[in-house]
C-alpha positions in Angstrom: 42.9 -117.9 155.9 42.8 -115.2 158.3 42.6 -117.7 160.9 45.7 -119.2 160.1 47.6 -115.7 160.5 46.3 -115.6 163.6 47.6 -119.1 164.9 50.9 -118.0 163.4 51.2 -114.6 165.3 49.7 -116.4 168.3 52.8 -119.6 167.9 55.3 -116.9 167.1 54.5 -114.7 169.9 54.7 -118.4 172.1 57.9 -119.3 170.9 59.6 -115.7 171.5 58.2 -115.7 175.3 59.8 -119.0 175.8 63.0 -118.0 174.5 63.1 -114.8 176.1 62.0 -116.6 179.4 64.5 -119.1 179.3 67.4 -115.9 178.3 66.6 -114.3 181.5 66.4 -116.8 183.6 69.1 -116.7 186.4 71.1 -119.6 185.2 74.6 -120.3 183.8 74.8 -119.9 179.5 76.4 -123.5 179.2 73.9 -124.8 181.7 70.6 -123.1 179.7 72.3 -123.8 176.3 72.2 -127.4 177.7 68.5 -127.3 179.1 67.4 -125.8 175.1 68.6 -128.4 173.6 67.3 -131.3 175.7 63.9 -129.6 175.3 64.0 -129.4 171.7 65.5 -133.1 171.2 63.0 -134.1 173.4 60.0 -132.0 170.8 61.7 -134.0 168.5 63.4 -130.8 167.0 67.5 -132.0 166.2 69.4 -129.6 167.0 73.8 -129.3 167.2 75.3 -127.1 170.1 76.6 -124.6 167.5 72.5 -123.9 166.2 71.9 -123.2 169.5 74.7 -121.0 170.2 73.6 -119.0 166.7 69.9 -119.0 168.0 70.6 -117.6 171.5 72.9 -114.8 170.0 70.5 -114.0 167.4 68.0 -114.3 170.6 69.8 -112.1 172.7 70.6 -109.1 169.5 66.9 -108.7 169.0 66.3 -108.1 172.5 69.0 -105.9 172.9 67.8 -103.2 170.3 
């Protein structure tokens, strides 16, 4: 069980450096909105424009504190 906590923290910790990674990237906000999505479709991960939106800003507020 302990394991598994540890996989988590390790996959969360993953998934935060991406999306932190892709937020400072150098790039336009419609044009990186645009590249999450088409790497999440393709992950098989359906997703709308307006979850992404929501996930970027919600992204973007925990970084900010």
């Amino acid at each position: 069980m302990k394991n598994l906590g540890l996989l988590y923290a390790f996959l969360g910790g993953a998934i935060v450096g991406c999306a932190s990674a892709l937020l400072f990237a150098p790039e336009k906000g419609e044009d990186l909105r645009s590249r999450i999505c088409t790497l999440l479709r393709r992950k098989g991960i359906k997703i709308s424009d307006s979850e992404v939106d929501q996930l970027v800003s919600e992204l973007a507020g925990t970084l900010e504190k």
